[in-house]
C-alpha positions as CSV (number, residue, x, y, z in Angstrom):
1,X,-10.6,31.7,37.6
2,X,-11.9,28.6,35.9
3,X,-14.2,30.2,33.4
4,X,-11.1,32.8,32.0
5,X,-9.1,29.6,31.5
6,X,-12.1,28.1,29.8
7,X,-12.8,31.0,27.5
8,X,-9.2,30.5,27.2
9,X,-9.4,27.4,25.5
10,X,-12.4,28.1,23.6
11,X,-11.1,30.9,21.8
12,X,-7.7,28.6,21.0
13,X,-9.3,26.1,19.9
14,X,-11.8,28.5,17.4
15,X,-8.5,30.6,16.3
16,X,-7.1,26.9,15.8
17,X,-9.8,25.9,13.3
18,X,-10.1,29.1,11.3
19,X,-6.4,30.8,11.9
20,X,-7.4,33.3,8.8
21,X,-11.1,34.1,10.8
22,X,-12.3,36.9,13.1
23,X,-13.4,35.4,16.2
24,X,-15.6,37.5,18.8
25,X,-15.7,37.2,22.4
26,X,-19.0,38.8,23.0
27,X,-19.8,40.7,26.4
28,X,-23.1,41.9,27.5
29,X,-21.2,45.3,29.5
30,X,-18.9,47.1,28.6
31,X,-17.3,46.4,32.2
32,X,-17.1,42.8,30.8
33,X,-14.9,43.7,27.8
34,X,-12.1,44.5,29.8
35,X,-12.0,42.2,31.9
36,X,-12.2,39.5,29.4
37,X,-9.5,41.2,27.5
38,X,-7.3,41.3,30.1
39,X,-7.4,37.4,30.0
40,X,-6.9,36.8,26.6
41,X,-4.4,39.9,25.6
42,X,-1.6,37.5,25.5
43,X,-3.0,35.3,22.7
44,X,-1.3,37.4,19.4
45,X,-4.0,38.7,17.5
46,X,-6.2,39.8,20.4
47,X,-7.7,43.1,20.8
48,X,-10.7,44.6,22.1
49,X,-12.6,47.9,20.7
50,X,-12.8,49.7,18.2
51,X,-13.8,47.2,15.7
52,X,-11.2,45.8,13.1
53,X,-11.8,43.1,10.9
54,X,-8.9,41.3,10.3
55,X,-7.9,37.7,11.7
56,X,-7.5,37.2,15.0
57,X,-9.8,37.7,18.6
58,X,-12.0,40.7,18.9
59,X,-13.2,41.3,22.7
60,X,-16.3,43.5,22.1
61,X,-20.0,44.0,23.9
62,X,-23.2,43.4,22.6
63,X,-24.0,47.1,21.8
64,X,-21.7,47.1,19.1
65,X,-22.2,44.0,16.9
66,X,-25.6,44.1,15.4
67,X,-25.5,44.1,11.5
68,X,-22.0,42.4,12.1
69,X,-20.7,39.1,11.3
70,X,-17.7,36.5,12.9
71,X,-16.1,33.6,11.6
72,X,-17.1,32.3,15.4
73,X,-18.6,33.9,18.3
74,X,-18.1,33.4,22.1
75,X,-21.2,34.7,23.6
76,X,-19.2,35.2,27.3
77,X,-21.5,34.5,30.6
78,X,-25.0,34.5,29.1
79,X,-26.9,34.6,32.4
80,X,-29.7,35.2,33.9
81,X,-29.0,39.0,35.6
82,X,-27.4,40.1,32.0
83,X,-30.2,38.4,29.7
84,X,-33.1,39.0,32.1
85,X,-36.4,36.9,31.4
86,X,-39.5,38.7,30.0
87,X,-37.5,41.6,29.4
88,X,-37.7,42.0,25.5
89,X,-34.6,44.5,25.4
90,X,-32.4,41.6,26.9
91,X,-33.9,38.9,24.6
92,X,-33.8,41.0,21.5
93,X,-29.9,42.1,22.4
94,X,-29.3,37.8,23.2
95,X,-30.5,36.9,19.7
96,X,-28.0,39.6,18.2
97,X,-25.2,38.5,20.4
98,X,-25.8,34.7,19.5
99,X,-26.8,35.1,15.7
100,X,-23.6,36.7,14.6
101,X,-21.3,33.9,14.0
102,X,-21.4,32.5,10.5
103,X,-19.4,29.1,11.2
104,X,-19.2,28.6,15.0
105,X,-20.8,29.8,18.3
106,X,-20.1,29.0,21.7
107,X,-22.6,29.9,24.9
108,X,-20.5,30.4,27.9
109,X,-22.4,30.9,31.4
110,X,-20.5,31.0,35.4
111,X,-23.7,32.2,36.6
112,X,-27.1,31.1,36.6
113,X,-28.2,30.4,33.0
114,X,-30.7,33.3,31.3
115,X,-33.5,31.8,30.6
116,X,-33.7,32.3,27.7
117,X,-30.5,29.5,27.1
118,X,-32.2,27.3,29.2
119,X,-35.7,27.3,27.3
120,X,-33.5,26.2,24.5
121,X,-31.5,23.7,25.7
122,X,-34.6,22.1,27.4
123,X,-36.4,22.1,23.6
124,X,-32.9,20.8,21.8
């Protein structure tokens, strides 16, 4: 599928530019975490829960990151059924999800955009 392949190359190119950094592929389901990991479990370094934090790519949802940080975050398919509009649960769990990278972050969506992403593309 072309958005694997792109995640793909995303999460190369991040482990490229900080080889010594954690970066997180963040899912909104738990569902999504293995799927994503089966994608990327043939980059070295990959793994998906429980939470390690040594170099490499974590796969992980959005349930388990708050408080945490990532040399670079890959928020994966921020749309519009995960991040629902006027639902404060889903915007409250998007700002977690998308505020957890210290250096880099990167919004992946194959679906319709949440709106939230597109409220803030439309301002930037």
């Amino acid at each position: 599928e072309n958005a694997l392949q792109e995640l793909r190359e995303i999460v190369l190119e991040q482990q490229e530019k900080a080889p010594n950094g954690l970066v997180a592929v963040i899912c909104r389901k738990k569902n999504q975490v293995n799927y994503v990991y089966q994608a990327l479990k043939t980059i070295p370094g990959t793994r998906k829960e429980p939470q390690r934090f040594q170099p490499g790519i974590l796969v992980t949802n959005a349930h388990q990151v708050k408080g945490l940080e990532y040399t670079a975050v890959v928020a994966w398919n921020v749309s519009a059924k995960d991040y629902r509009a006027n639902n404060p649960q889903d915007r409250n769990l998007l700002y977690v999800v998308l505020s957890r990278a210290c250096e880099r972050l990167a919004i992946l969506c194959h679906e319709e955009p949440s709106a939230y992403i597109r409220k803030f593309f439309e301002k930037h």
